[in-house]
gemmi code that builds the backbone of each chain (N, CA, C; Angstrom):
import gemmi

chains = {
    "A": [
        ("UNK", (100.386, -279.395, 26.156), (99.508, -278.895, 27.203), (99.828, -277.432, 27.506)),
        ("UNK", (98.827, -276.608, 27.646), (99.269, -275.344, 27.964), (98.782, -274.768, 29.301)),
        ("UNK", (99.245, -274.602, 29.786), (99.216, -274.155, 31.860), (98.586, -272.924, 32.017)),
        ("UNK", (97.560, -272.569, 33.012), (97.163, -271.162, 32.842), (97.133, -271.252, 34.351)),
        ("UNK", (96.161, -270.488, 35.368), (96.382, -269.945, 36.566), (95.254, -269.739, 37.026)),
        ("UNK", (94.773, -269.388, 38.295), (93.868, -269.199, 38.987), (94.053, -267.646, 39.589)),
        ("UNK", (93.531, -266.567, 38.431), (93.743, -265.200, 39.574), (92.213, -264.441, 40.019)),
        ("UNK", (92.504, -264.132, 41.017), (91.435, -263.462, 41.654), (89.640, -264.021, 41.913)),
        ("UNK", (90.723, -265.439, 41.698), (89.571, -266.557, 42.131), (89.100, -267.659, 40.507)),
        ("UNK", (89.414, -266.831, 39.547), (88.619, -267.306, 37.799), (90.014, -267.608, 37.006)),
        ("UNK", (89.514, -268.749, 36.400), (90.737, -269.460, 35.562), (91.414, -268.811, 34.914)),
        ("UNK", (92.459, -268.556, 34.392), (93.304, -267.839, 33.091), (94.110, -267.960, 32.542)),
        ("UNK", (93.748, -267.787, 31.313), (95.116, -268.232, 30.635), (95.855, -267.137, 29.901)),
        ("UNK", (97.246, -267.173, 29.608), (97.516, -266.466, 28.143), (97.034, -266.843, 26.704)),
        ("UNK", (96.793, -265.630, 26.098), (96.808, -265.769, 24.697), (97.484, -264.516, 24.630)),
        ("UNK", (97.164, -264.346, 23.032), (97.747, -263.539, 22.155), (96.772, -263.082, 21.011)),
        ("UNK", (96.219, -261.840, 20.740), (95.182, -261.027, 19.981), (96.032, -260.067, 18.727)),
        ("UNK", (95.531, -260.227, 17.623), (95.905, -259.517, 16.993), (94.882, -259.193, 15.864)),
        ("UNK", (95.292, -258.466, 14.486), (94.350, -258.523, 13.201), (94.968, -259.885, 12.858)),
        ("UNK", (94.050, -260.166, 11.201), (93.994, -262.018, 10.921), (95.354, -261.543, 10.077)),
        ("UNK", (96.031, -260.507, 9.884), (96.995, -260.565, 9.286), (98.647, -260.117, 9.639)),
        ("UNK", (98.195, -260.048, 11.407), (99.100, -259.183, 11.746), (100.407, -260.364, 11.954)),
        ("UNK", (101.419, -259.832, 12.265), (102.799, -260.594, 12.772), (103.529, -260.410, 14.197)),
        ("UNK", (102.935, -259.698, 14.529), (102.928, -259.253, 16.187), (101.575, -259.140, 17.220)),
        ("UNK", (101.394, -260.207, 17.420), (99.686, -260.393, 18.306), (100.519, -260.126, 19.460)),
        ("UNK", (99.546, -259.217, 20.479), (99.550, -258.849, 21.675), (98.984, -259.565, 22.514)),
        ("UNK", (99.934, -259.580, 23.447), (99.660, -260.855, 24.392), (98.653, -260.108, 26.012)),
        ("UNK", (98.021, -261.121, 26.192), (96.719, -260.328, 27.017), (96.728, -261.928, 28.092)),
        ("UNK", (95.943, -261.632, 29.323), (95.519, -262.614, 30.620), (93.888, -262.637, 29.424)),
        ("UNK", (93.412, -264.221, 29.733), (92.668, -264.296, 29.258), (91.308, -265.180, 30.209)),
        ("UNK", (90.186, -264.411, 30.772), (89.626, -265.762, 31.387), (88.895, -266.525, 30.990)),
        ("UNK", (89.261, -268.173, 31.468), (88.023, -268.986, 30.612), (86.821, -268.893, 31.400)),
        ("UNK", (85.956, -268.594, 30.605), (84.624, -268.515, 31.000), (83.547, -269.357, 29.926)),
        ("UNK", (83.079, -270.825, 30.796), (82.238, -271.678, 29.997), (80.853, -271.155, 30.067)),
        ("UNK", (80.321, -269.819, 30.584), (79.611, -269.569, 30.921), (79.135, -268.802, 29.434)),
        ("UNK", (80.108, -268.245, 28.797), (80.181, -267.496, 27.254), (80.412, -268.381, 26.485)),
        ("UNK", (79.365, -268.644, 25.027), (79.577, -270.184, 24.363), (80.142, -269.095, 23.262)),
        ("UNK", (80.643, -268.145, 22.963), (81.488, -267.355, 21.930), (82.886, -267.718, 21.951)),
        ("UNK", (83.464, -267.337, 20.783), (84.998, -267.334, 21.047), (86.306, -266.006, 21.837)),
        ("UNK", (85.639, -265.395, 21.600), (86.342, -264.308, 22.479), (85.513, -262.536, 22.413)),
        ("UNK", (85.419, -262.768, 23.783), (84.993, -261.247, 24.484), (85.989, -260.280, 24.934)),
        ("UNK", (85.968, -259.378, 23.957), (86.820, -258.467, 24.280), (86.621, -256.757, 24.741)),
        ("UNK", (87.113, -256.226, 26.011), (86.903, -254.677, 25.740), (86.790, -253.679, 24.420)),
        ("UNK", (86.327, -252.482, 24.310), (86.194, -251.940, 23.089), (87.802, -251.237, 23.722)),
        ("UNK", (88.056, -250.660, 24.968), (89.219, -250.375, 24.886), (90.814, -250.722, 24.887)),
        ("UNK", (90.865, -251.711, 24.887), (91.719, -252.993, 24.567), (91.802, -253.299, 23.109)),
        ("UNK", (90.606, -253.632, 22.668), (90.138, -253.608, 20.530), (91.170, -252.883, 20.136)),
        ("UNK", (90.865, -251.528, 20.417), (91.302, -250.942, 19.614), (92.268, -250.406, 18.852)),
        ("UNK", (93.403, -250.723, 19.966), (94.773, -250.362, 19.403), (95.210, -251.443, 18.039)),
        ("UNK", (94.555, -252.678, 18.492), (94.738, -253.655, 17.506), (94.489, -253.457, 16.275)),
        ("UNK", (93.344, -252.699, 15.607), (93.387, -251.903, 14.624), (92.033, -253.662, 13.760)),
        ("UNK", (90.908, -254.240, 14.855), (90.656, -255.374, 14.611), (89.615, -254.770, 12.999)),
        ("UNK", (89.087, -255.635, 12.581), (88.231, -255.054, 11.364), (86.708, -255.132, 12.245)),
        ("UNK", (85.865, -254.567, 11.606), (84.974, -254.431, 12.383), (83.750, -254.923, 11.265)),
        ("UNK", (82.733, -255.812, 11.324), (81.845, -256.285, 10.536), (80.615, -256.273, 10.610)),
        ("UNK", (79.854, -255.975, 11.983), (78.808, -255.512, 11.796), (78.419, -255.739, 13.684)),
        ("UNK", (77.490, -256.414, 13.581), (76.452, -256.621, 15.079), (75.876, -257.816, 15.466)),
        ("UNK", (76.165, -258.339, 16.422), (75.029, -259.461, 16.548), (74.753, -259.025, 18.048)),
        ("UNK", (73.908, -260.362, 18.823), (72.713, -260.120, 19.678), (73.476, -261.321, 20.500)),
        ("UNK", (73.753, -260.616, 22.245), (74.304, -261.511, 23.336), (72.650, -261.838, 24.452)),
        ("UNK", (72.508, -263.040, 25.102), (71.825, -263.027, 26.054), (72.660, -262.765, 26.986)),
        ("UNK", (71.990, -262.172, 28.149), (72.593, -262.091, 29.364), (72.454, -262.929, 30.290)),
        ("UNK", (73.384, -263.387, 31.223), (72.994, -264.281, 32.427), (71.477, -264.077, 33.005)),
        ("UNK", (70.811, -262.644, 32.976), (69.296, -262.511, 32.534), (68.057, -262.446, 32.288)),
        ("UNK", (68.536, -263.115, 31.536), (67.653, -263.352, 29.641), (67.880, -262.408, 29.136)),
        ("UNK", (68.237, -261.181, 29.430), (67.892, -260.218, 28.384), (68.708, -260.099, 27.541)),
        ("UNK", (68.260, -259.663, 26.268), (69.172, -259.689, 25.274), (69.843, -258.699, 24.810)),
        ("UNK", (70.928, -257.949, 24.662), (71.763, -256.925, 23.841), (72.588, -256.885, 23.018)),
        ("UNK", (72.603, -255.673, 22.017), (73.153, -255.647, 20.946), (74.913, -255.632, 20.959)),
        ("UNK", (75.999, -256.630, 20.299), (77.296, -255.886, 20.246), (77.871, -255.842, 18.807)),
        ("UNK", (78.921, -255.370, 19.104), (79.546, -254.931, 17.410), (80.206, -256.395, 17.750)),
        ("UNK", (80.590, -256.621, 16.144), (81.632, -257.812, 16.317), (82.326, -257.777, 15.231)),
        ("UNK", (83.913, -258.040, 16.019), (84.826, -257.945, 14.605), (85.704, -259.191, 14.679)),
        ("UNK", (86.549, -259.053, 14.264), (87.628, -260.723, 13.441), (89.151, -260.295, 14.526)),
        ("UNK", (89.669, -261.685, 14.824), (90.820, -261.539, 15.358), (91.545, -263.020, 14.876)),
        ("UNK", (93.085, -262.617, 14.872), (94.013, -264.091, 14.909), (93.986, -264.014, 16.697)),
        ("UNK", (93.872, -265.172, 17.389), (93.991, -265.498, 18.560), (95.339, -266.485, 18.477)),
        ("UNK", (96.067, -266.467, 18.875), (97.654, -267.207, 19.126), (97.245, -268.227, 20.496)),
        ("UNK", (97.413, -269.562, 20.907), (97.696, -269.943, 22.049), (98.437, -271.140, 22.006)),
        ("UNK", (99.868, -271.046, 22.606), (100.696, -271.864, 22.560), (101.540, -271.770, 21.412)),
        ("UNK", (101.368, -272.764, 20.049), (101.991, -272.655, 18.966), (101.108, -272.640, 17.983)),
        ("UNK", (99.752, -272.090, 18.203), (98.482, -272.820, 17.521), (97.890, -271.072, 17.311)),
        ("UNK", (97.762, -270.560, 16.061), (96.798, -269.652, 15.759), (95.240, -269.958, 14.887)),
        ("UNK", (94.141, -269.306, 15.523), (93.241, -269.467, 14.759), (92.028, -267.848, 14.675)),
        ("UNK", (91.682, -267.953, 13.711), (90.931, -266.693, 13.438), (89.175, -267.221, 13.705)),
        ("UNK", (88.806, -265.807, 14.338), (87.262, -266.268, 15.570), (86.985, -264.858, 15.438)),
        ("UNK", (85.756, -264.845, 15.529), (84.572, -263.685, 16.151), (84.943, -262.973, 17.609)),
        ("UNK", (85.567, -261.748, 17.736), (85.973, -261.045, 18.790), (84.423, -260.114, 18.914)),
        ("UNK", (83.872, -260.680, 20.013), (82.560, -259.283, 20.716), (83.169, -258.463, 21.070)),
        ("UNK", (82.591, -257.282, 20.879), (83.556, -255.842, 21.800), (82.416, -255.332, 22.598)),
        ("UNK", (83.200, -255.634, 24.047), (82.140, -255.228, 24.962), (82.663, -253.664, 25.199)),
        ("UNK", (81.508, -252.573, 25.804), (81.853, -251.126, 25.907), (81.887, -251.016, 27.322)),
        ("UNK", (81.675, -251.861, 27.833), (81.793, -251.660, 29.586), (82.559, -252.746, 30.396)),
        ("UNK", (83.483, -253.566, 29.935), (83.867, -254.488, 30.328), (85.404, -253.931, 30.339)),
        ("UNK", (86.430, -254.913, 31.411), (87.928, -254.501, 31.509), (88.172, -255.712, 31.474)),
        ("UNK", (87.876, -256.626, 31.416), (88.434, -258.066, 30.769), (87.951, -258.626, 29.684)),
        ("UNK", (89.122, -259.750, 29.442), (88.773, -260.589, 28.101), (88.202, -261.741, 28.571)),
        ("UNK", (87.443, -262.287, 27.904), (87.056, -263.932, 28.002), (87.297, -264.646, 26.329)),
        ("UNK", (87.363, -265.674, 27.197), (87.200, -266.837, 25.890), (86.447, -267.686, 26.493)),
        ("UNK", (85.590, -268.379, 25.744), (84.594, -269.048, 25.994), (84.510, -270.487, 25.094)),
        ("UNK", (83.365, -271.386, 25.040), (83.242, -272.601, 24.448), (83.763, -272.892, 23.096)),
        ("UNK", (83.424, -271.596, 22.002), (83.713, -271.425, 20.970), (85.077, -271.619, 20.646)),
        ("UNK", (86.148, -270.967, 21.541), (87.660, -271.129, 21.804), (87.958, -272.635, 21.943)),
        ("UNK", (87.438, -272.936, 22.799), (87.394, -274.268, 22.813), (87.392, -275.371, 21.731)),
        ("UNK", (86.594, -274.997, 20.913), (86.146, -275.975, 20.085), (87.011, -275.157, 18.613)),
        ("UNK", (87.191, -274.052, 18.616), (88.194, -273.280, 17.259), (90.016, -273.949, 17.463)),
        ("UNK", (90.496, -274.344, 18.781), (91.485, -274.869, 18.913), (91.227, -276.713, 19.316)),
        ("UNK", (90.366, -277.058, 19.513), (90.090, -278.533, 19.653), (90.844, -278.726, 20.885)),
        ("UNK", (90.580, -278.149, 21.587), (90.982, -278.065, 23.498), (89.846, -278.532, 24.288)),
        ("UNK", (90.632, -279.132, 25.373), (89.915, -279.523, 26.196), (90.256, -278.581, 27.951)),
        ("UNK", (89.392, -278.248, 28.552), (89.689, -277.537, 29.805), (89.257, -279.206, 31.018)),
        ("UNK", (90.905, -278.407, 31.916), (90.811, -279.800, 32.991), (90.938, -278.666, 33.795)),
        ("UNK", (90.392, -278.397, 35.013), (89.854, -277.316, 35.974), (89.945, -277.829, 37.623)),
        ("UNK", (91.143, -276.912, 37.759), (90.655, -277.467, 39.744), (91.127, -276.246, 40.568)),
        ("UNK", (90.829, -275.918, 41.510), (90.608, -274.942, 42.403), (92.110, -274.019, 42.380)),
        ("UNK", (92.702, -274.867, 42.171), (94.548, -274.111, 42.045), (95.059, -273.739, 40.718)),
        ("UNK", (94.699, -274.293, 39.813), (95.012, -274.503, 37.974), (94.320, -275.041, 37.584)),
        ("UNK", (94.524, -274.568, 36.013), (93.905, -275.166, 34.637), (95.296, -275.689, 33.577)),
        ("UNK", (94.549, -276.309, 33.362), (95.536, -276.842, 32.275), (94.545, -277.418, 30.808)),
        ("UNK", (94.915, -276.729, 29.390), (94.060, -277.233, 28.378), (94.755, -278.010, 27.832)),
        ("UNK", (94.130, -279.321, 27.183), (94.697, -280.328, 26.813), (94.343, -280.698, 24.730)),
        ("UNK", (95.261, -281.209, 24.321), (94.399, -281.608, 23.472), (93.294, -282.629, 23.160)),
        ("UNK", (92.196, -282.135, 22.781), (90.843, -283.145, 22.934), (91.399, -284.796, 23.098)),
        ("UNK", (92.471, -284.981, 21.796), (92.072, -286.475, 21.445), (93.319, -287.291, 23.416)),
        ("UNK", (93.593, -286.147, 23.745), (94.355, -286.780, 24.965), (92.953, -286.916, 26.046)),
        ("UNK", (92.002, -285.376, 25.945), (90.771, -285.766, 27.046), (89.775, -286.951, 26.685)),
        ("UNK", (89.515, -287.743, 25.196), (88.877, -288.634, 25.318), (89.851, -290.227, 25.488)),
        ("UNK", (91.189, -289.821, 25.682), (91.748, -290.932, 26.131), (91.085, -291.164, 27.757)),
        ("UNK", (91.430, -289.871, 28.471), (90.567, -289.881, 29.794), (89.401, -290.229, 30.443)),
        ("UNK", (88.452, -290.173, 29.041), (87.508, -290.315, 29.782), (86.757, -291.384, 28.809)),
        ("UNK", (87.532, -292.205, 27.757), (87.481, -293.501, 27.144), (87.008, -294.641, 28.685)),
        ("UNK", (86.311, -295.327, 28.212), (85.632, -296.178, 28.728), (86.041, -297.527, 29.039)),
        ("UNK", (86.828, -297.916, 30.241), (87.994, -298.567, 30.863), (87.818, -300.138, 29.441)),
    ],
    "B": [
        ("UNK", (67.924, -250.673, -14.065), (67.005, -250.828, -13.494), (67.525, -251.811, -12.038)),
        ("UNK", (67.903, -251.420, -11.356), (68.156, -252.200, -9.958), (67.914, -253.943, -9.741)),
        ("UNK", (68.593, -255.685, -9.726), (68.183, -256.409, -9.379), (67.355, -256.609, -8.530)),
        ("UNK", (66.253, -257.230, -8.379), (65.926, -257.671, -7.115), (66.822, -258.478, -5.948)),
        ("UNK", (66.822, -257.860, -4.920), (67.411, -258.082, -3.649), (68.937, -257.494, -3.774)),
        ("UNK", (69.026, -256.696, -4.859), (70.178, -255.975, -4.809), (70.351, -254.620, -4.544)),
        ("UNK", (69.187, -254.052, -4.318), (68.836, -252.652, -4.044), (70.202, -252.063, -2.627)),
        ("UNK", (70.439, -251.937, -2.438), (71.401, -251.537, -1.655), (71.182, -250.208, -0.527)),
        ("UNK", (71.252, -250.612, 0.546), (70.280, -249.375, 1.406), (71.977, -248.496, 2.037)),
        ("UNK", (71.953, -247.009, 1.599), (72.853, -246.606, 2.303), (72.838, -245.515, 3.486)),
        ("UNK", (72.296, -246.600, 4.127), (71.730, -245.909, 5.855), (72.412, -245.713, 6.564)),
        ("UNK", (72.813, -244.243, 7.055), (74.000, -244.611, 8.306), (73.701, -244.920, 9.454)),
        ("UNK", (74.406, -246.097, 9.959), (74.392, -246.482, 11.437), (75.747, -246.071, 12.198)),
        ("UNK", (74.728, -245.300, 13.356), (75.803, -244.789, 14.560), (76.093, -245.861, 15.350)),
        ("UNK", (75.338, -247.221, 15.872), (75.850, -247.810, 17.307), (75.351, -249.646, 16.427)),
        ("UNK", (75.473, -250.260, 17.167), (75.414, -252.053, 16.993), (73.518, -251.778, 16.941)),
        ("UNK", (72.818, -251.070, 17.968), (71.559, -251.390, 18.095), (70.536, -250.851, 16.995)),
        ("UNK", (71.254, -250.246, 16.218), (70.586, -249.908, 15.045), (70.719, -250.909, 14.193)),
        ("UNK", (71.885, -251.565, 13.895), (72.523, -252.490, 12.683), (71.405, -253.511, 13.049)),
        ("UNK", (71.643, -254.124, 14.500), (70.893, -255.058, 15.083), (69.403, -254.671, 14.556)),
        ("UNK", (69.005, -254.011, 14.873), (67.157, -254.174, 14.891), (66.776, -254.355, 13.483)),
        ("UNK", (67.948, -253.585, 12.360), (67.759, -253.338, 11.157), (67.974, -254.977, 10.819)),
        ("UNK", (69.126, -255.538, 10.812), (68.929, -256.824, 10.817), (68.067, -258.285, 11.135)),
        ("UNK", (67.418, -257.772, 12.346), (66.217, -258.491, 12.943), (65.427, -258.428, 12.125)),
        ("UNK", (64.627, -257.079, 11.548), (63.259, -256.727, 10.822), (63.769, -257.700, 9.589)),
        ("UNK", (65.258, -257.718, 8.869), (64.876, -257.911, 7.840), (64.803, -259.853, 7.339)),
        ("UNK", (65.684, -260.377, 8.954), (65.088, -261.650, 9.040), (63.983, -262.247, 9.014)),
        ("UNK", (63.304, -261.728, 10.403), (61.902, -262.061, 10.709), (61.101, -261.841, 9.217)),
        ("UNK", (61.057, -260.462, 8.851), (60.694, -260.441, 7.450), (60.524, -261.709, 6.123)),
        ("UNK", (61.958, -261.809, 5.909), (62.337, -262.757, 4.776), (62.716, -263.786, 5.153)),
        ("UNK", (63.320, -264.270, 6.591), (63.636, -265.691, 6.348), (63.394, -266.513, 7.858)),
        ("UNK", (62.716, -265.841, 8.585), (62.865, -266.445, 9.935), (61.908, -267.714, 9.881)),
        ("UNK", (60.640, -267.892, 9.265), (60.009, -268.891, 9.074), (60.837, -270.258, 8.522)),
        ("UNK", (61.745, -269.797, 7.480), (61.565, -270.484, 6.509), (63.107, -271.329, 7.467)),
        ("UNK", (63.914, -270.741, 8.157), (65.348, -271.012, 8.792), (64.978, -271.846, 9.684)),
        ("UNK", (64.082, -271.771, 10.666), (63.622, -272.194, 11.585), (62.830, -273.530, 11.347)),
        ("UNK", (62.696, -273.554, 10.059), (61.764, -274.846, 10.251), (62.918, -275.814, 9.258)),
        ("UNK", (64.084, -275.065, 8.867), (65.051, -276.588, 7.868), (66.517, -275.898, 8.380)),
        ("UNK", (66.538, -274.946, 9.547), (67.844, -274.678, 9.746), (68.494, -274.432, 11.275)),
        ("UNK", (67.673, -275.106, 12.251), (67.459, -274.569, 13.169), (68.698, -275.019, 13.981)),
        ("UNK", (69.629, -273.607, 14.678), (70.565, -273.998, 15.415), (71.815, -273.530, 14.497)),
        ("UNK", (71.545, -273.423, 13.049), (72.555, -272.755, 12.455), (73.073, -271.256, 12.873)),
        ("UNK", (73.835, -270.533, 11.728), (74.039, -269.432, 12.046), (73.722, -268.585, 10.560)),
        ("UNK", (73.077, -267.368, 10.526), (73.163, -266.638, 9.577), (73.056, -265.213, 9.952)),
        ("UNK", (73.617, -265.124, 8.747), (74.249, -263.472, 8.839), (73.228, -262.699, 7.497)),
        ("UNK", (73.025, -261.587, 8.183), (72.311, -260.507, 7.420), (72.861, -259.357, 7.147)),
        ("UNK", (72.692, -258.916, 5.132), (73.626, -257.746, 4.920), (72.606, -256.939, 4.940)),
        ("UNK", (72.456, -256.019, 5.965), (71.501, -255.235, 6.229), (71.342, -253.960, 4.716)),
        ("UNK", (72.296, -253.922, 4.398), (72.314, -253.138, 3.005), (71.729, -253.810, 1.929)),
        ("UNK", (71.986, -255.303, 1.826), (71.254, -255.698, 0.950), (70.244, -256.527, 0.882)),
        ("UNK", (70.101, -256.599, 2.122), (68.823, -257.898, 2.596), (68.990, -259.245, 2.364)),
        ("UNK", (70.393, -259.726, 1.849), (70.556, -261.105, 1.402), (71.258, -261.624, 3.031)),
        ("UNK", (70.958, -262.689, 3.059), (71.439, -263.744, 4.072), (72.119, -264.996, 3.703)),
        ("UNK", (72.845, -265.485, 4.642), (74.630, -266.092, 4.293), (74.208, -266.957, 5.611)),
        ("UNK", (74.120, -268.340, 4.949), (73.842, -269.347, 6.612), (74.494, -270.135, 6.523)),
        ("UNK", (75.669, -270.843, 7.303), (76.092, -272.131, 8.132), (76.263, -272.063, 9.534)),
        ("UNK", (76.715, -273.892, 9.502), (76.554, -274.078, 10.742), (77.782, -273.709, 12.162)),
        ("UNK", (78.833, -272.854, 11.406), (79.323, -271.948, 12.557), (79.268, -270.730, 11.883)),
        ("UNK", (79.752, -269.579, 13.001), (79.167, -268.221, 12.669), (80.816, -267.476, 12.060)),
        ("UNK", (81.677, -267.984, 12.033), (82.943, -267.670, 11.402), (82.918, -268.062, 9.649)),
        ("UNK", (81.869, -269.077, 9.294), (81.956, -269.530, 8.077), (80.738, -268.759, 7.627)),
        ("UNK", (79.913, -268.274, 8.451), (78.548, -267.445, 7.562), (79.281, -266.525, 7.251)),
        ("UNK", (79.856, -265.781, 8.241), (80.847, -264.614, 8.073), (81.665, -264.523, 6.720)),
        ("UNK", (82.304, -265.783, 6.752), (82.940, -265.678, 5.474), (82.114, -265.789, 3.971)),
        ("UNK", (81.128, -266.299, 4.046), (80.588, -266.354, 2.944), (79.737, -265.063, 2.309)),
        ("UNK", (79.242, -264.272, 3.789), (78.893, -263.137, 3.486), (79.864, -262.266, 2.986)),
        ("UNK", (81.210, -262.037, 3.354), (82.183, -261.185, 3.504), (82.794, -261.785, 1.884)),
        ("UNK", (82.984, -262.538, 1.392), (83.292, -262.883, 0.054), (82.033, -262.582, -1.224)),
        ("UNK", (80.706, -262.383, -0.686), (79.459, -262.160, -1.809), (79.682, -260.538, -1.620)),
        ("UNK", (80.422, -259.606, -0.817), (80.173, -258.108, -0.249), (81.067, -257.832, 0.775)),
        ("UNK", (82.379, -257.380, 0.109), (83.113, -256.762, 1.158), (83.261, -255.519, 2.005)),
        ("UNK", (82.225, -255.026, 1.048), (81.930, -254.067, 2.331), (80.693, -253.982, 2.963)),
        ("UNK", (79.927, -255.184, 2.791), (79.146, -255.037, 3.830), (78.853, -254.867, 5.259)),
        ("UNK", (77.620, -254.796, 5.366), (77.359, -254.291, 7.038), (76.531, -255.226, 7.448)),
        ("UNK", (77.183, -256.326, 8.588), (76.518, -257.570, 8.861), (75.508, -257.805, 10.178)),
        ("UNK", (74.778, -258.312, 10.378), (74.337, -258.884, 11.533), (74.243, -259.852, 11.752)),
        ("UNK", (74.868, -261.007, 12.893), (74.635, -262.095, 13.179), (73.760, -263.234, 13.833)),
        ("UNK", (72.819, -263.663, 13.358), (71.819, -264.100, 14.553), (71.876, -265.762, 14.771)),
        ("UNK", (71.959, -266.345, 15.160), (71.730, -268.223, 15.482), (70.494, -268.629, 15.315)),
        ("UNK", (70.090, -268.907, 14.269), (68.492, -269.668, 13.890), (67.747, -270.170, 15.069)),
        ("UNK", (66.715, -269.447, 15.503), (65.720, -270.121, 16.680), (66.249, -269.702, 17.952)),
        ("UNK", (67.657, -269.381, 18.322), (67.782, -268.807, 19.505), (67.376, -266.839, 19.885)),
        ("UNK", (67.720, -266.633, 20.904), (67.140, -265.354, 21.427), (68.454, -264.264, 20.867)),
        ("UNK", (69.656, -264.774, 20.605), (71.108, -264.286, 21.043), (71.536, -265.395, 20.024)),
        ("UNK", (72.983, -264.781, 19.709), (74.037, -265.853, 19.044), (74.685, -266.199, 20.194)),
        ("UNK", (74.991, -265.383, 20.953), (75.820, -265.953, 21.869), (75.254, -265.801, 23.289)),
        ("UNK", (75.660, -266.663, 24.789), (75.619, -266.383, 25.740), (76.426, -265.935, 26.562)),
        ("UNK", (76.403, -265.111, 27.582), (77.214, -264.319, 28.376), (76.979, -264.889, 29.787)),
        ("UNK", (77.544, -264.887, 30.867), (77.545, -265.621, 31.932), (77.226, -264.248, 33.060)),
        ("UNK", (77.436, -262.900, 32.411), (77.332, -262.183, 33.125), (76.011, -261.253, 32.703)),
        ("UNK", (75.212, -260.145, 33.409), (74.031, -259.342, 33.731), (75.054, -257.789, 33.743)),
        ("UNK", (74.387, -257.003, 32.672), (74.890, -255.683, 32.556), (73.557, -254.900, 32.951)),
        ("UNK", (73.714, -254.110, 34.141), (72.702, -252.832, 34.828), (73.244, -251.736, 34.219)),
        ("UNK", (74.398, -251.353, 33.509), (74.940, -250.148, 33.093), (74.000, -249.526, 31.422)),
        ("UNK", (74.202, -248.392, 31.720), (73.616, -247.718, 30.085), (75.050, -247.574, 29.566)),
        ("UNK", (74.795, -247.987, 28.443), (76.106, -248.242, 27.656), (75.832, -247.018, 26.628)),
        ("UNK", (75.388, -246.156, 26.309), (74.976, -245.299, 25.409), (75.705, -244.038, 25.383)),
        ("UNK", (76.414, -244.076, 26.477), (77.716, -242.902, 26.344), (78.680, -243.158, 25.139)),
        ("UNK", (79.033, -244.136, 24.688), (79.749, -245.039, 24.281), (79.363, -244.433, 22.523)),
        ("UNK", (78.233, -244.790, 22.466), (77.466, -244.273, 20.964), (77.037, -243.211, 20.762)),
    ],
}
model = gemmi.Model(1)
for chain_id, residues in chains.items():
    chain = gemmi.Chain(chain_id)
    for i, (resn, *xyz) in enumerate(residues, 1):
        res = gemmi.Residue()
        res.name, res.seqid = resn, gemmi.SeqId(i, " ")
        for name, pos in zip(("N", "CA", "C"), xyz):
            atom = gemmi.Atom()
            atom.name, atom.element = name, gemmi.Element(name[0])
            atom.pos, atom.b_iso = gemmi.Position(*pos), 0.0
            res.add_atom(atom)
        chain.add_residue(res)
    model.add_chain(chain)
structure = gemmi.Structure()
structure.add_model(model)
structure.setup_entities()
C-alpha cells in the first residue's frame, strides 16, 4: 500500500519522473486527479531538466469542452517499488503535476479516498473489498 | 521514384498546434471514416511526415508501434471518435502563445 496526503485541500502522492532510461528519477508531490483520464500531466518547466524525449502532439478537452493542443513526451514514473513508462502532457501554464486514471490503470492501483488521506491499493486487494459478501 | 504513402513532408513545426491540425487534416482525410466505424474508442497516432497511422487500444502501444515503423517521426495522437485523447478536469482562460 502506498500512503499519500491531503495538501491544500487535493490528494497527493509521491512519485518519481524521469527519462525511460534514466537511473535517477526525480522525485516530485504528485496530485491525483480522476478528473484527467491521462497518465501524467506535467509542467513544461519541471519537463525539462529531465531531458524527457519529446514525440509529437495530441488534443486535451477542457473541463469546457474546449479542446487544445499539447506536446507529449515519454517518462519512467517510479511509485513505491513499481516503475512504469506512460505518456507525460507538458502543460505551458501549469505549476503542478497530476496523474490521472491512466496511472491508475499503468500500475493496476486502486485509489481509497477520504477527506484526511489516500491510500492506493493493489487492485486485486480493492476487488477483495468490494467482492460480493 | 517515391512509394506511395512514403513521401515524407519536411515541414517545420514551431508549437503542438501546428503538428495538431496537421495531424487532424490528415486523419479526417484518410482514416477518420474508416476508424470510427471498426475502431471506435481506440487510439491512433499520426506521422504527420508521412501520413501513415499506427492504432491500438492504449495510446502508449500506438506510440510504440509508430516509434518502431519511424524513429524520428513527428506524431500526433488522437482517440477514435472522441473530441480529445485525453480529459482535463481543469478550464485554461490564459494565451499560452508566449510559450511558442
Amino acid at each position: 500500500m502506498i500512503r499519500g496526503s491531503i495538501k491544500e485541500g487535493s490528494p497527493s502522492v509521491s512519485i518519481k519522473i524521469g527519462g525511460v532510461f534514466s537511473d535517477q528519477p526525480q522525485e516530485f508531490e504528485a496530485i491525483v486527479d480522476t478528473g484527467f483520464t491521462g497518465f501524467v500531466s506535467m509542467p513544461f518547466i519541471k519537463a525539462f531538466p529531465l531531458g524527457l524525449p519529446l514525440y509529437g502532439s495530441t488534443s486535451v478537452v477542457l473541463a469546457d469542452g474546449k479542446s487544445q493542443a499539447r506536446l507529449i513526451a515519454e517518462a519512467q514514473v517510479v511509485v513505491g517499488s513499481d516503475s512504469q513508462i506512460g505518456l507525460v502532457i507538458l502543460e505551458p501554464s501549469s505549476n503542478e503535476i497530476l496523474v490521472g486514471m491512466d496511472f491508475l490503470r499503468h500500475f493496476k492501483l486502486a485509489l481509497i479516498l477520504a477527506s484526511y488521506g489516500l491510500a492506493l491499493i493493489q487492485e486485486s486487494e480493492f476487488d477483495k473489498i468490494v467482492a460480493e459478501p | 521514384m517515391a512509394e506511395q504513402g512514403e513521401v515524407k513532408t519536411r515541414r517545420h513545426f514551431t508549437n503542438p498546434n501546428e503538428i495538431a491540425e496537421v495531424g487532424e487534416k490528415i486523419y479526417e482525410a484518410k482514416y477518420q471514416a474508416d476508424y470510427e466505424e471498426s475502431r471506435l474508442g481506440q487510439f491512433v497516432v499520426i506521422d504527420v511526415r508521412t501520413e501513415k497511422s499506427y492504432v491500438a487500444p492504449q495510446p502508449e502501444e500506438a506510440l510504440e508501434k509508430a516509434k518502431s515503423d519511424s524513429s524520428d517521426g513527428l506524431f500526433h495522437l488522437i482517440r477514435i471518435g472522441a473530441t480529445g485523447a485525453f480529459r482535463v478536469s481543469y478550464s485554461s482562460s490564459e494565451n499560452d502563445s508566449w510559450l511558442y
